[in-house]
Backbone as ProteinMPNN parsed JSONL, in Angstrom:
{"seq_chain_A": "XXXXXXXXXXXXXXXXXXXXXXXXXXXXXXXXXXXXXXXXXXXXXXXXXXXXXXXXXXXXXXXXXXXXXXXXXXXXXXXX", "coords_chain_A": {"N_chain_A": [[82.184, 31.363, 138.779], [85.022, 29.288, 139.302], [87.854, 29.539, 137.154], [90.225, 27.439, 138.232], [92.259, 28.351, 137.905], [94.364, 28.84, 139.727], [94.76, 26.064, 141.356], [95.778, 25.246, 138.785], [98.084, 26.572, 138.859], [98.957, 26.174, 141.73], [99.951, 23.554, 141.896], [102.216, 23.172, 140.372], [104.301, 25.568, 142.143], [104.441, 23.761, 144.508], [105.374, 21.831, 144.007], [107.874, 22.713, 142.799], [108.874, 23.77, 145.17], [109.428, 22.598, 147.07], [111.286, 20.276, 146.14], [113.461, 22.631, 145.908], [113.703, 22.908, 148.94], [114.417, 20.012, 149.562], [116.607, 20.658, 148.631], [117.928, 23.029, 149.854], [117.687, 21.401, 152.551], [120.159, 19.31, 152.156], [122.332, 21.013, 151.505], [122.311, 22.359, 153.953], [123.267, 19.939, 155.357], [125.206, 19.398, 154.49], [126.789, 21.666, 154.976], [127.243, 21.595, 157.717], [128.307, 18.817, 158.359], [130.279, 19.103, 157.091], [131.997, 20.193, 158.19], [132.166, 19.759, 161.057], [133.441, 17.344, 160.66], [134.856, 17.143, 158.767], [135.364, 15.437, 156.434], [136.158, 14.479, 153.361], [134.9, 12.757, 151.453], [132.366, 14.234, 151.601], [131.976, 16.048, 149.649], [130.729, 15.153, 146.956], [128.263, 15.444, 148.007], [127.631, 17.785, 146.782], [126.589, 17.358, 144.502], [124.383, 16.235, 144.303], [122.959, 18.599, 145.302], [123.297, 19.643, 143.423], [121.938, 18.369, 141.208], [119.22, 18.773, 142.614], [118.208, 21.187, 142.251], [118.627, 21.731, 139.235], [116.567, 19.759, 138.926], [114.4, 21.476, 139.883], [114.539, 23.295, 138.158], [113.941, 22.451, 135.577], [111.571, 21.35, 136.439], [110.205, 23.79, 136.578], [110.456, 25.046, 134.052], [108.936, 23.052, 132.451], [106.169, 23.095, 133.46], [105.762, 25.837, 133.333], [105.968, 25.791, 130.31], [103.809, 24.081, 130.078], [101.832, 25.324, 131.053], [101.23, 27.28, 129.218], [101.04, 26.524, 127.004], [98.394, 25.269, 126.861], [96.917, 27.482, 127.714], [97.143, 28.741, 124.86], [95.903, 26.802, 123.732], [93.407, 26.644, 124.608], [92.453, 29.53, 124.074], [92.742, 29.481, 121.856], [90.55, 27.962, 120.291], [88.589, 27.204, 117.83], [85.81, 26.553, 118.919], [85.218, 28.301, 121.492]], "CA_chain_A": [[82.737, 30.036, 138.88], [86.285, 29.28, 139.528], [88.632, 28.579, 136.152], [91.106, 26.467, 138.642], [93.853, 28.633, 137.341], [94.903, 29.063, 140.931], [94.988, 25.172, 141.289], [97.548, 25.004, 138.126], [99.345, 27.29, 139.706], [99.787, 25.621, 143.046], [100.778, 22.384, 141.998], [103.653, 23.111, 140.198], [104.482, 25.78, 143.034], [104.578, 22.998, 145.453], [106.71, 20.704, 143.733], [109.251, 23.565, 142.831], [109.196, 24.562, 146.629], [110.021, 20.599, 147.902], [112.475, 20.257, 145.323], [114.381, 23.609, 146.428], [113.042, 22.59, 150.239], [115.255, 19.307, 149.522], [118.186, 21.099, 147.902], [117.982, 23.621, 151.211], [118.628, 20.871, 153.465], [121.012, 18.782, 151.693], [123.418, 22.228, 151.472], [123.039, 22.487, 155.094], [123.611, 19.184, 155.849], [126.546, 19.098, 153.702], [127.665, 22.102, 155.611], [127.463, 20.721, 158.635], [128.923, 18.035, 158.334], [131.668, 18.632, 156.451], [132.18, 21.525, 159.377], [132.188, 19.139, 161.935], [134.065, 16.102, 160.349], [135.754, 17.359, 157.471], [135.183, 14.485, 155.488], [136.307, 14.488, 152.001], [133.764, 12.515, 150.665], [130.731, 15.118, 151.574], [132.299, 16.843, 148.391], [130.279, 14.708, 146.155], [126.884, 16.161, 147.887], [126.729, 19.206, 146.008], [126.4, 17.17, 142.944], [123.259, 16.038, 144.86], [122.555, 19.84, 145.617], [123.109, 20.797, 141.761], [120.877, 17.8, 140.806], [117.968, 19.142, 142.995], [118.32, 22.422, 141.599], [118.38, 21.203, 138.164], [114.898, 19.386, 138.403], [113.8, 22.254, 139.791], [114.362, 24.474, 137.189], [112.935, 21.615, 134.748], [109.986, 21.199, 136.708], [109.311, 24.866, 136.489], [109.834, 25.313, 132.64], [107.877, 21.875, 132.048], [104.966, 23.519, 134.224], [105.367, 26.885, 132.496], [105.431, 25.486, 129.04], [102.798, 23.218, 130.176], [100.688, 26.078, 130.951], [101.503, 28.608, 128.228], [100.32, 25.66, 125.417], [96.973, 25.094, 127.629], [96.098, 29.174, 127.79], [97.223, 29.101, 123.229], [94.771, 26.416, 123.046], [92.101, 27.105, 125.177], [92.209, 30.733, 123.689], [92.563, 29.931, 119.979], [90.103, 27.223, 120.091], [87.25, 27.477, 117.195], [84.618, 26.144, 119.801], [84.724, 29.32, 122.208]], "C_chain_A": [[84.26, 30.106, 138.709], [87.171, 28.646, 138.108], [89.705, 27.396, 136.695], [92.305, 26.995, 137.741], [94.431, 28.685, 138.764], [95.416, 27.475, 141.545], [95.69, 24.809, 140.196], [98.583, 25.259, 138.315], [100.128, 26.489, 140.751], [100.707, 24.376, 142.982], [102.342, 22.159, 141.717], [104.588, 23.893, 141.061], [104.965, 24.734, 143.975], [105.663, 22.082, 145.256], [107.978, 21.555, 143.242], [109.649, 23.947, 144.363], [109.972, 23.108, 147.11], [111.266, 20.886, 146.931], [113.474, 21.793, 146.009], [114.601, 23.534, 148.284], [114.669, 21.464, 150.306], [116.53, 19.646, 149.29], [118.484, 22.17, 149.296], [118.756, 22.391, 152.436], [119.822, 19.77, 153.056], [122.23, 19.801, 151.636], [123.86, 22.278, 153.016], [123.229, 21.287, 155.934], [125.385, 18.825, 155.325], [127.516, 19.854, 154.37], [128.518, 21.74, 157.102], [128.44, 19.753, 158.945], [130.129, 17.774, 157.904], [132.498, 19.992, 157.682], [133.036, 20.424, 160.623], [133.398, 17.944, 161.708], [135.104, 15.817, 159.339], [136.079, 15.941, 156.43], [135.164, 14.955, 154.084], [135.254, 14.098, 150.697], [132.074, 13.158, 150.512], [130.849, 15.804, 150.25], [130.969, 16.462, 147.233], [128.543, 15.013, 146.67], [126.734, 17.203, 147.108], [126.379, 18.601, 144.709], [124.888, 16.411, 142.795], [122.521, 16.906, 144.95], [122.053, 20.096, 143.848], [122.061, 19.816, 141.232], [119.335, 18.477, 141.242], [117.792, 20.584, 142.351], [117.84, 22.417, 140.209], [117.216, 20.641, 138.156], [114.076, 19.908, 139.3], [113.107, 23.23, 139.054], [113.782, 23.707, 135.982], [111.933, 21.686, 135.02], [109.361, 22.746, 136.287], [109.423, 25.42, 135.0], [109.11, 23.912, 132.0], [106.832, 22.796, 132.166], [104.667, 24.724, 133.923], [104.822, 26.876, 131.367], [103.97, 24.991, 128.852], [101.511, 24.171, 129.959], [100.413, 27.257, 129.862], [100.565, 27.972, 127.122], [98.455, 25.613, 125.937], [96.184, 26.342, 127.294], [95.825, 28.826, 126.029], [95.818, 28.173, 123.506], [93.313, 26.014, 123.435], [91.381, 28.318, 124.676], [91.468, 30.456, 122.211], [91.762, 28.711, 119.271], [88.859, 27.765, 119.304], [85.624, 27.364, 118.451], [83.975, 27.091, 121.151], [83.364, 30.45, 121.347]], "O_chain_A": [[84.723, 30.981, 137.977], [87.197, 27.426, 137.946], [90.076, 26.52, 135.914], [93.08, 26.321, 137.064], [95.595, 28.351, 138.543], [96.445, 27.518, 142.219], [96.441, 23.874, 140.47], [99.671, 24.707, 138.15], [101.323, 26.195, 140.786], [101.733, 24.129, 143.616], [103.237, 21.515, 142.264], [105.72, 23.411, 141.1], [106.148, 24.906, 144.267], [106.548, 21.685, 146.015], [109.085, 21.02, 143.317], [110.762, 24.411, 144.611], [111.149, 22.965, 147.44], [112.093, 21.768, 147.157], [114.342, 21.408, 146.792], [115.572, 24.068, 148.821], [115.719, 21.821, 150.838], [117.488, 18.994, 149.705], [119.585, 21.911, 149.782], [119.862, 22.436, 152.975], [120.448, 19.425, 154.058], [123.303, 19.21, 151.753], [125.013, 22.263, 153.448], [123.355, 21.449, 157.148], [126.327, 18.184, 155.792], [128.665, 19.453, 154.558], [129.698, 21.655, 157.443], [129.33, 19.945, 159.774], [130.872, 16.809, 158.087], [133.653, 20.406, 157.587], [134.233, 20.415, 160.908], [134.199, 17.72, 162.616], [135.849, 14.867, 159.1], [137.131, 15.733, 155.825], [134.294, 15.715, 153.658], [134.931, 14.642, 149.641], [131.103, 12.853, 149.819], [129.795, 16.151, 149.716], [130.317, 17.373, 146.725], [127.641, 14.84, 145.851], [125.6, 17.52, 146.751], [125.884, 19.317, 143.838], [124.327, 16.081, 141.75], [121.334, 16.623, 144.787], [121.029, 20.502, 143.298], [121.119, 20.415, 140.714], [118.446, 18.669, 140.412], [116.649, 20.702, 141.908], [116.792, 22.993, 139.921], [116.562, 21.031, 137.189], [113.108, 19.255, 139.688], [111.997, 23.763, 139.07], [113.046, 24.406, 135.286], [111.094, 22.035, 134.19], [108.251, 22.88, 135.772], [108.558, 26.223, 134.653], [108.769, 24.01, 130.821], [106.467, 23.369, 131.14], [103.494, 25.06, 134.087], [103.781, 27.447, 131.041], [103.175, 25.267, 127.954], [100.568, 24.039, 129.179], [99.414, 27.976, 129.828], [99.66, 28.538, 126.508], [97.518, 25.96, 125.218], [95.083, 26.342, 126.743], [94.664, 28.646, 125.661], [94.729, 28.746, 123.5], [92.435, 25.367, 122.866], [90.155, 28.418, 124.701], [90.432, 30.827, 121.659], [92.003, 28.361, 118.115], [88.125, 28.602, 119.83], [84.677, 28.145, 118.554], [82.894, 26.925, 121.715], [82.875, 31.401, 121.958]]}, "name": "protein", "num_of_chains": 1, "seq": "XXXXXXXXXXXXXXXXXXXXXXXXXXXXXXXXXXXXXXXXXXXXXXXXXXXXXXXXXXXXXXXXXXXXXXXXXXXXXXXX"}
């Protein structure tokens, strides 16, 4: 029978991939565009970029921690 560790896995996988997915095209839209148009104000995307980045790297020590406390107290549970 399947523990569905492979389904804890994925989820938070998925939402670290979008989140870096989003921060991917926001960089190359930023490049783009500021390529093309040289607009001054694209400056203030990377602070859009560093945000996505940033609740990336949250999501994935949330979703680590998340799972590290789950394994302790699944393991060190009297009831096994």
């Amino acid at each position: 029978m399947s523990t569905g560790v492979g389904r804890r896995i994925a989820g938070p996988a998925v939402s670290i991939l979008g989140a870096l997915l989003a921060a991917g095209v926001v960089w190359l839209a930023y490049d783009q565009m500021a390529l093309l148009r040289g607009l001054w104000i694209l400056s203030e995307l990377r602070y859009v970029l560093l945000a996505c980045i940033v609740f990336a790297a949250f999501t994935l020590a949330e979703r680590a921690t998340g799972l590290i406390r789950r394994r302790w107290i699944d393991t060190d549970s009297p009831s096994h």
